[in-house]
C-alpha positions as semicolon CSV with decimal commas, in nm:
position;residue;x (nm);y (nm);z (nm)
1;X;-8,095;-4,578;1,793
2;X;-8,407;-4,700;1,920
3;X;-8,343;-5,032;1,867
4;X;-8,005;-5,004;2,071
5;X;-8,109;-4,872;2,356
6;X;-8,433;-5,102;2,359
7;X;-8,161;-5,420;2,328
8;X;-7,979;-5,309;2,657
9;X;-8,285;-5,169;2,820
10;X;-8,407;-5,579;2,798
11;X;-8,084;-5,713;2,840
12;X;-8,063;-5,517;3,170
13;X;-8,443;-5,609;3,265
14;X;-8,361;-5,993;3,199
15;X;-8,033;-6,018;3,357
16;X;-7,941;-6,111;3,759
17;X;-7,858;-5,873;3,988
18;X;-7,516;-5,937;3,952
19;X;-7,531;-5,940;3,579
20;X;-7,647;-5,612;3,570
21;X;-7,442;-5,435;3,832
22;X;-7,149;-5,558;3,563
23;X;-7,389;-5,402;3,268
24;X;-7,468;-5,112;3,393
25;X;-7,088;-5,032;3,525
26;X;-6,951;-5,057;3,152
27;X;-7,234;-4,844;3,043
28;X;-7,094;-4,478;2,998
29;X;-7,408;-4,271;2,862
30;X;-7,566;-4,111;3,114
31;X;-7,927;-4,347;3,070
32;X;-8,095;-4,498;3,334
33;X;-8,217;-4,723;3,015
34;X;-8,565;-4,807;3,256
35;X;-8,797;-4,610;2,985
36;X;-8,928;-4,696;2,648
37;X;-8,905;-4,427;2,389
38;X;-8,618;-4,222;2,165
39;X;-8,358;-4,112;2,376
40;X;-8,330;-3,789;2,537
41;X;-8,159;-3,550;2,255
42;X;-8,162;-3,243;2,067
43;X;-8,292;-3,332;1,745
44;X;-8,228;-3,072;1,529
45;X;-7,857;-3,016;1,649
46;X;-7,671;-3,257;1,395
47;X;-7,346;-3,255;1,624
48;X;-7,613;-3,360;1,918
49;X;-7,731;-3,618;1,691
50;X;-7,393;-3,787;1,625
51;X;-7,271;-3,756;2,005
52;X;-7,570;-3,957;2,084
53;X;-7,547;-4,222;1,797
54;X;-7,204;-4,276;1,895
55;X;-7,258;-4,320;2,317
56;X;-7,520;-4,600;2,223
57;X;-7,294;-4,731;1,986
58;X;-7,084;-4,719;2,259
59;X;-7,275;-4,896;2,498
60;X;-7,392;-5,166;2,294
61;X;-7,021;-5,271;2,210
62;X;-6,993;-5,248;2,617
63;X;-7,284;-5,442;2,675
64;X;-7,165;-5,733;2,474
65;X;-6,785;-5,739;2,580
66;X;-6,937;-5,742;2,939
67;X;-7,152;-6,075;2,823
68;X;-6,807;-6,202;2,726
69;X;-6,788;-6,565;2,816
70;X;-7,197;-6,613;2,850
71;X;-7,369;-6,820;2,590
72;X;-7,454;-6,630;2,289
73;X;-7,643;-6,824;2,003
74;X;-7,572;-6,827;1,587
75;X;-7,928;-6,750;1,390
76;X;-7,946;-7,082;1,172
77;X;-8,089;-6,945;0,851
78;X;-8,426;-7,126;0,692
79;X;-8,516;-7,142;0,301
80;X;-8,767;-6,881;0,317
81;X;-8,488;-6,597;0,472
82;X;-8,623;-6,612;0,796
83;X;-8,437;-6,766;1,117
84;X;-8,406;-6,944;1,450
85;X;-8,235;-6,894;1,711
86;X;-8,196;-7,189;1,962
87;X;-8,076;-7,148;2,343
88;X;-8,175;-7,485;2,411
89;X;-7,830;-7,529;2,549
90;X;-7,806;-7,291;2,744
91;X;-8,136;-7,291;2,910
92;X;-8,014;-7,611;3,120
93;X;-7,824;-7,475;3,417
94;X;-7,976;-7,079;3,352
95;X;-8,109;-6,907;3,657
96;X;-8,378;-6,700;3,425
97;X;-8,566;-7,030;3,257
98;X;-8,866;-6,972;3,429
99;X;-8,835;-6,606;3,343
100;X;-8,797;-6,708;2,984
101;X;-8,996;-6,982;2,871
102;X;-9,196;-7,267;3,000
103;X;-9,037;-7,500;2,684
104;X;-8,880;-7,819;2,745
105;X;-8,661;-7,823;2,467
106;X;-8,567;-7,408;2,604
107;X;-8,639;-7,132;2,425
108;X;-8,639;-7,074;2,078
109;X;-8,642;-6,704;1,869
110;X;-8,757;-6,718;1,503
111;X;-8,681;-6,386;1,306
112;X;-8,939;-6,325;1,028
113;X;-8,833;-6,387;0,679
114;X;-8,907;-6,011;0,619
115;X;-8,785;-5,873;0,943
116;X;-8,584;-5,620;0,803
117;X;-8,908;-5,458;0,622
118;X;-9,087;-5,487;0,949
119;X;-8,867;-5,286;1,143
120;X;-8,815;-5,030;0,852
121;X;-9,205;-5,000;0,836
122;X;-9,191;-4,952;1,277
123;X;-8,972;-4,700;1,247
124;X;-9,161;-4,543;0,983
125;X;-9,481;-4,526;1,178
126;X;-9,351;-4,370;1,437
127;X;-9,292;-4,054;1,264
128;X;-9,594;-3,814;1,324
129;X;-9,678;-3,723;0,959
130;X;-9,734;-4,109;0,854
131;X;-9,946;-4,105;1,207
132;X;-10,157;-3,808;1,111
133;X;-10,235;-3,951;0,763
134;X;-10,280;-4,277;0,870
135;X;-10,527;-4,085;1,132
136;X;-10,695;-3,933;0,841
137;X;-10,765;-4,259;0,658
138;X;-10,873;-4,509;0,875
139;X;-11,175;-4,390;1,001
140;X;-11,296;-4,401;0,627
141;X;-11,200;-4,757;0,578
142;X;-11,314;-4,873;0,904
143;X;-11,672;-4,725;0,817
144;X;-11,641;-4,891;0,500
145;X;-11,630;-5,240;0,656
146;X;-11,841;-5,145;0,915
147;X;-12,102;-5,115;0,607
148;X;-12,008;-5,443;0,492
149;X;-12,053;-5,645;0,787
150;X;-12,381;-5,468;0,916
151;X;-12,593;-5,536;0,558
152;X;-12,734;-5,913;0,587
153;X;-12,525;-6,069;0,324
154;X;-12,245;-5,855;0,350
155;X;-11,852;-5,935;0,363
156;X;-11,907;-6,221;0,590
157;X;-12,195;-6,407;0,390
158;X;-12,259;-6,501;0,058
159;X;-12,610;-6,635;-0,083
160;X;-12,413;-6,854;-0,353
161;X;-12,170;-7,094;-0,277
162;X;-11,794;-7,112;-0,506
163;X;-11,591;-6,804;-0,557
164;X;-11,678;-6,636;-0,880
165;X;-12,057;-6,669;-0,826
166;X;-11,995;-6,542;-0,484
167;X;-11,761;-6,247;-0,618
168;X;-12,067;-6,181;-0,914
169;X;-12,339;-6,174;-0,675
170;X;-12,144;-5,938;-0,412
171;X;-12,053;-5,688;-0,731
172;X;-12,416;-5,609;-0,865
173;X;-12,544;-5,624;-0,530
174;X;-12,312;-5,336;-0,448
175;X;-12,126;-5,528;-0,182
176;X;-11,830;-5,487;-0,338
177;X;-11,672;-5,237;-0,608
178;X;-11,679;-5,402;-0,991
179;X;-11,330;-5,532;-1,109
């Protein structure tokens, strides 16, 4: 849902005047779309829930019949399951190139190779148990390296140079926790 009403919310920052009158007169949900965040709902109504899933649904199918006709770009697909996305043709008569990039070739979007795990683990830290451990943690972990770094050969310098003479010394010098 997020994601959804994020993609209009920049497609209706980005676009021309004109381009967004047409946007936002196909939009139906009542959403200014001008603020970040989940949308307005009742969570805990299921019937709420759906209604709104299906409005942004909604509007995203309006959004891109309304970009009918205006240059949409294929993701070519790498080796290592990532992507890019190229707009280098379109960038040469667009209004919004200096808005966009600063590239003479035009602007180019790579998608990670594990972007799908990246936006599961987003939405996942949004929730406010995995923020209240994660809360709980950190401050543990950060003191930890804080430790490291302060002593004089700590996690940044080693007296002995190659890795498993480094990795020795740091162990019985307590630097670092035997294997």
């Amino acid at each position: 849902m997020t994601l959804i009403r994020g993609a209009i919310r920049g497609l209706l920052r980005e676009a021309d005047d004109e381009l967004e009158t047409q946007l936002r007169s196909v939009l139906k949900r009542d959403d200014e779309y001008r603020s970040a965040g989940k949308p307005v709902c009742d969570w805990d109504d299921k019937t709420a829930r759906e209604a709104l899933v299906d409005e942004l649904a909604h509007d995203g199918y309006a959004a891109l019949l309304a970009l009918d006709g205006h240059r949409l770009v294929p993701i070519q697909r790498a080796k290592d399951g990532g992507g890019l996305a190229s707009f280098a043709h379109s960038c040469t008569g667009c209004a919004l190139r200096a808005k966009c990039t600063k590239s003479i070739e035009g602007r180019s979007i790579r998608v990670h190779p594990r972007e799908a795990t990246l936006q599961r683990s987003r939405e996942r830290q949004r929730d406010p148990a995995w923020k209240a451990r994660y809360r709980a943690t950190r401050p543990k972990v950060e003191r930890k390296f804080a430790h490291l770094m302060f002593r004089r050969h700590g996690g940044r310098r080693a007296r002995v140079h190659a890795f498993a003479r480094a990795r020795a010394w740091a162990t019985t010098s307590r630097c670092l926790p035997p294997r």
